[in-house]
N, C-alpha and C positions, 0 to 999 in steps of 0.2 A: 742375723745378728748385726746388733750394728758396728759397724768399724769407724774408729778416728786417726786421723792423720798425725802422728807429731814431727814437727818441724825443726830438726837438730841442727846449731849454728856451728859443729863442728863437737869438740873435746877440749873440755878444761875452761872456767871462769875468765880467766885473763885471755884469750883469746876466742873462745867456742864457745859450746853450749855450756852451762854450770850444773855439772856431773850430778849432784842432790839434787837439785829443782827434775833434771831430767828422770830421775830414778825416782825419784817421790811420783812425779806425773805417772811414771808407766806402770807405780805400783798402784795408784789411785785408780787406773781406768782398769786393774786387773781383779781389783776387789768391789771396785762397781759391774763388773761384768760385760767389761768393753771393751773388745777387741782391739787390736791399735795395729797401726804399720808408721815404722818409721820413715822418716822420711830428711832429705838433704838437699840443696843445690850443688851441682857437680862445678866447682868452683877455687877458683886459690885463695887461700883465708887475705888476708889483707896484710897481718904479720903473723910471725911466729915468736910469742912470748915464753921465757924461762920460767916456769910456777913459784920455781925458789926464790930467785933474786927480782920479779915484777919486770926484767928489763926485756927490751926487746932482741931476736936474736937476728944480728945479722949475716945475710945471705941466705937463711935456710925459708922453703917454702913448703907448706905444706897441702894439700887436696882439704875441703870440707867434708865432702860425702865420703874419704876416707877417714877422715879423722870422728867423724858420727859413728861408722861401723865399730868403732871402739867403743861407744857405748851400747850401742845396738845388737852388739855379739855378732856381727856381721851381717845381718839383715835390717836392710837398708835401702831404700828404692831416691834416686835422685830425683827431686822437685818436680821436674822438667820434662818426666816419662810420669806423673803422676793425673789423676783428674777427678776435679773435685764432685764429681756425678757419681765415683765411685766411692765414695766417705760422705760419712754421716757429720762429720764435724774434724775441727782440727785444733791442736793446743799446740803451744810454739812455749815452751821454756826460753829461760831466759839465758845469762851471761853476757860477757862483752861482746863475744860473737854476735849477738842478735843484731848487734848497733852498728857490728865492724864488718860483718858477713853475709846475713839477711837483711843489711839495708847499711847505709855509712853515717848515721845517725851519732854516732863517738865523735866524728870527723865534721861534720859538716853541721849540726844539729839541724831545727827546724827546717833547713832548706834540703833533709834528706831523701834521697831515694832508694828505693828498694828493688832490690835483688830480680831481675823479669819473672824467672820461673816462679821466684814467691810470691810476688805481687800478683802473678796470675791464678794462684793456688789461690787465695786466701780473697780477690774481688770474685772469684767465680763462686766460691763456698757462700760468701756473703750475698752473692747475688740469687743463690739458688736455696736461699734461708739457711744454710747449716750454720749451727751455733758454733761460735769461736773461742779459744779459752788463749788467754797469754799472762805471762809470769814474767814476774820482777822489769827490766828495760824493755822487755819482747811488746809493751804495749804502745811502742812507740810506731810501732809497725800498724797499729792501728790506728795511732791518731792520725799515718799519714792517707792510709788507703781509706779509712772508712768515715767520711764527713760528718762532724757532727755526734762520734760517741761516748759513750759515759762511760769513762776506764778511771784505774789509778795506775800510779806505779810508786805509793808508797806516802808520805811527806814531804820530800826534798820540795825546796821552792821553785829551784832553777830549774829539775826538771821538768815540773808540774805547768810553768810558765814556758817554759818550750812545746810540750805538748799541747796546750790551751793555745800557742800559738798556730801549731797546726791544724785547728778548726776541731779536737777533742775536747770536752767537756771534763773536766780531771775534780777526783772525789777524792778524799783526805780516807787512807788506810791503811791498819797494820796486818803485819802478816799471816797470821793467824783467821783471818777473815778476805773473804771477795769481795769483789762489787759485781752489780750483775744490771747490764742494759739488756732489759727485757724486749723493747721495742727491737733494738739492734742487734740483739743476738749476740752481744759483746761480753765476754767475763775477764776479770781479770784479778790478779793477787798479785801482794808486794813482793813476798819473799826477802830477797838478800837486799833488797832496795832498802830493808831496813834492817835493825839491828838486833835480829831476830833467834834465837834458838832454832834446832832442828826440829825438837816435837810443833815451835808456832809454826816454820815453816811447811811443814807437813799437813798440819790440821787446815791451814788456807788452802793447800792447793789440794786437796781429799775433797775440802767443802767445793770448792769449785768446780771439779772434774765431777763430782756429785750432781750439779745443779746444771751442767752440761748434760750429764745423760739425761736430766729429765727432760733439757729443751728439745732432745732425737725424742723422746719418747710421745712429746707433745705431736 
């Protein structure tokens, strides 16, 4: 059976993964019939944000790959002890985290870098053809590692021109729909990147996680 990787930037939008994008994904690969293992970098998130008031909280620090076992129900494998010879493919949800955690992309933009252990998860999948899936910001992660491919992350301009400045190819999308770089093995959906209902955000990344299994199946 085939098994996919997902890539939790932690727990909670304002800092981590974004708790619906990640729970839509694990219910889309469970009704297409795809095994999944989560997955984390064993890492300090960057800040710890209050959900209620958006502010940042200071002094307190928290783990990544602890703060993922909160969605993961406690199973949870850190990045870094992972390898991509053993998954069929991998989807990275999205959140602030993606940008703050899995790469500093919030902080630095275009001139960002990604996280070692994930960078090495996600060129090795790419390099050994497994199909990639990323949600809402998490595509930035691709425009940085994989030259030249065809994603979205939505409408925005600024970020559409940040990413086209990283050498990605950025396609105009709502949420409720993908995009899918066939050549490169690339998918991707807006989600919270736009201004979307649950059922849009849902039905994008179902359709995605859909056309992911067919690329293992290929």
């Amino acid at each position: 059976m085939a098994k996919v990787g997902v890539i939790l930037a932690g727990c909670g939008h304002r800092d981590g993964a974004e708790i619906r994008e990640a729970v839509f994904t694990l219910l889309a690969l469970e009704k297409a019939g795809i095994d999944y293992e989560c997955l984390a970098p064993d890492v300090e998130q960057r800040d710890v944000v209050d959900h209620l008031t958006g502010e940042a909280v200071k002094g307190e620090h928290r783990n990544v790959l602890r703060e993922a076992a909160r969605i993961a129900r406690g199973k949870v494998r850190a990045t870094s002890a992972a390898k991509a010879s053993e998954l069929s493919g991998l989807v990275i949800p999205g959140g602030y985290g993606a940008a703050k955690n899995l790469c500093d992309f919030a902080v630095t933009g275009p001139d960002c870098t990604v996280e070692p252990s994930v960078a090495k998860l996600i060129r090795d999948a790419h390099a050994q053809g497994k199909p990639i899936g990323f949600v809402c910001i998490a595509p930035t992660l691709a425009a940085r590692l994989i030259p030249g491919a065809r994603l979205t992350i939505g409408k925005d301009p600024a970020t559409a021109e940040a990413v086209e400045k990283m050498g990605a190819r950025h396609v105009e999308c709502f949420s409720d729909s993908f995009v899918a770089d066939e050549e490169q093995r690339v998918l991707s959906t807006p989600a919270y990147m736009c201004d979307a209902s649950l059922p849009q955000i849902a039905t994008g990344i179902e359709g995605m996680v859909r056309r992911l299994g067919e690329m293992i199946a290929r």
